[in-house]
C-alpha positions in Angstrom: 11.2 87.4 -23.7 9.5 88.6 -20.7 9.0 86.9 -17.2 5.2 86.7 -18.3 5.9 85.1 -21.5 8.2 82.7 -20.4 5.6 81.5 -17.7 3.1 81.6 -20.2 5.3 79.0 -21.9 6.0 77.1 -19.2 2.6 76.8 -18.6 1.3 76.0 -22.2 4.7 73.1 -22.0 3.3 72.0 -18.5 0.1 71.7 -19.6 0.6 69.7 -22.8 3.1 67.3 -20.7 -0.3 67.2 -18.3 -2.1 66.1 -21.2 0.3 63.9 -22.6 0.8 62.2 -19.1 -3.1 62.4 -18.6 -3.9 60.5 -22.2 -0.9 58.3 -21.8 -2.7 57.2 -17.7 -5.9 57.0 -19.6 -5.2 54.3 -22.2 -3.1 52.2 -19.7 -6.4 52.5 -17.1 -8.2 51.5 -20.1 -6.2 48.8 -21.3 -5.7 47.7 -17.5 -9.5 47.5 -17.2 -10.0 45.3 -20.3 -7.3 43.2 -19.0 -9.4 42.9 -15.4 -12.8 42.5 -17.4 -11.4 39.6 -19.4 -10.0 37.9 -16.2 -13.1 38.8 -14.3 -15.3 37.4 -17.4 -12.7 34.2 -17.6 -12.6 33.5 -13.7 -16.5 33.4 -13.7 -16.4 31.0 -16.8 -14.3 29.1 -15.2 -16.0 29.1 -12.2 -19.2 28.5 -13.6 -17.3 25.4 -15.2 -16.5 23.6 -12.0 -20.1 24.4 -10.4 -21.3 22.5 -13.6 -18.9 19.9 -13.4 -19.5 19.7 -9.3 -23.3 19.4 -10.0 -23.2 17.0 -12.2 -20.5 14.8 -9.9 -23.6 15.2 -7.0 -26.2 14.3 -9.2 -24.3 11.1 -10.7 -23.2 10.3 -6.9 -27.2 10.9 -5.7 -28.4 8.7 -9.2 -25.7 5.4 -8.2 -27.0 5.8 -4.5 -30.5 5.6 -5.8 -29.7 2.9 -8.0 -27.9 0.9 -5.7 -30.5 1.0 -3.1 -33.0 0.2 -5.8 -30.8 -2.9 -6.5 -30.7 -4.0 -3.0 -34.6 -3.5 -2.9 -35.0 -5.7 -5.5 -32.0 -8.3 -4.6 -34.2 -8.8 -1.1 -37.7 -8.6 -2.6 -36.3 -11.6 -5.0 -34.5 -13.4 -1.7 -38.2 -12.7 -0.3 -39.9 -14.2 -3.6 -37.7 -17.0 -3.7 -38.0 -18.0 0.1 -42.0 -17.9 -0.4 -41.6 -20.0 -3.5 -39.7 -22.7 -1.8 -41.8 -22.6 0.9 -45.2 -23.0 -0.7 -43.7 -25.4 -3.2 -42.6 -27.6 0.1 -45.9 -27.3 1.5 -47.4 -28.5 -2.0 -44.8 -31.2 -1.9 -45.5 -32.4 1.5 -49.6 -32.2 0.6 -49.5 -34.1 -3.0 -47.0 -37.1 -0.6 -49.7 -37.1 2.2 -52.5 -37.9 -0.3 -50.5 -39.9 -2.1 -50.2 -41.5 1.1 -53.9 -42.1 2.1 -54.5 -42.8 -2.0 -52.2 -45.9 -1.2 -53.5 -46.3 2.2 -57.3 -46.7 0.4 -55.8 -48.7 -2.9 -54.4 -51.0 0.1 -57.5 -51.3 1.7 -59.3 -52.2 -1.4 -57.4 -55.0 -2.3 -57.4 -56.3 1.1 -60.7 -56.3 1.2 -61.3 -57.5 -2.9 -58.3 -60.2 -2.0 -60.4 -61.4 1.3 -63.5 -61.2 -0.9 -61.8 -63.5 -3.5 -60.8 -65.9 -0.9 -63.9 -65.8 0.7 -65.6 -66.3 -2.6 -63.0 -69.2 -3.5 -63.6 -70.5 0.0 -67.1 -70.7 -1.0 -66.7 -72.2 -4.2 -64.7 -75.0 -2.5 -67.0 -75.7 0.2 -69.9 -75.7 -2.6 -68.0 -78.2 -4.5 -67.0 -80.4 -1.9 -70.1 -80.8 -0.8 -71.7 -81.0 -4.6 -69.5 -83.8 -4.8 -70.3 -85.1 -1.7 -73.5 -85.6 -2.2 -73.3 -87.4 -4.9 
């Protein structure tokens, strides 16, 4: 075989070994690419995850803020409630005992004033008979 042929076959050897090594660096690139897709994919899934999962933490913190504060609104506004309840029903209390008061202060006064007329009346009476009798 000649120096040309034998480079010829060389080169032909060389060049299917380049092809060989070229295919065989393909498929692992490819296969190395899934591999990096599928993490890539899997990472942002799992990222995605814990943004859910830190949202939803935030919003359940922000709702029992709410609530509590809603919960002290009302606790006070009852406290408030209760407070003016008391104090009107005191001032009710203290208003039916003073005209209860002057209701026994007049029902005093009445029979006082229907006892006197009794024994003024009786009084009467007396002197009328005493002197009916008297007379006589």
């Amino acid at each position: 075989m000649s120096d040309q042929d034998q480079q010829n076959e060389r080169l032909t050897k060389l060049a299917e070994r380049l092809e060989t090594l070229s295919s065989s660096l393909d498929s692992k690139m490819e296969e190395k690419m899934k591999e990096v897709s599928s993490s890539i994919q899997q990472k942002m899934k799992d990222t995605s995850q814990l943004v859910e999962e830190k949202i939803e933490k935030i919003v359940i913190s922000i709702i029992n803020k709410v609530s509590d504060k809603v919960e002290s609104a009302i606790d006070e506004v009852d406290k408030k409630m209760n407070d003016m309840t008391s104090s009107i029903s005191d001032k009710i209390n203290n208003q039916i005992d003073e005209s209860v008061k002057e209701i026994d202060s007049k029902i005093d006064q009445v029979i006082s004033q229907t006892e006197k007329q009794v024994d003024d009346k009786i009084k009467s009476f007396e002197s009328n008979i005493k002197n009916c009798c008297v007379l006589q």
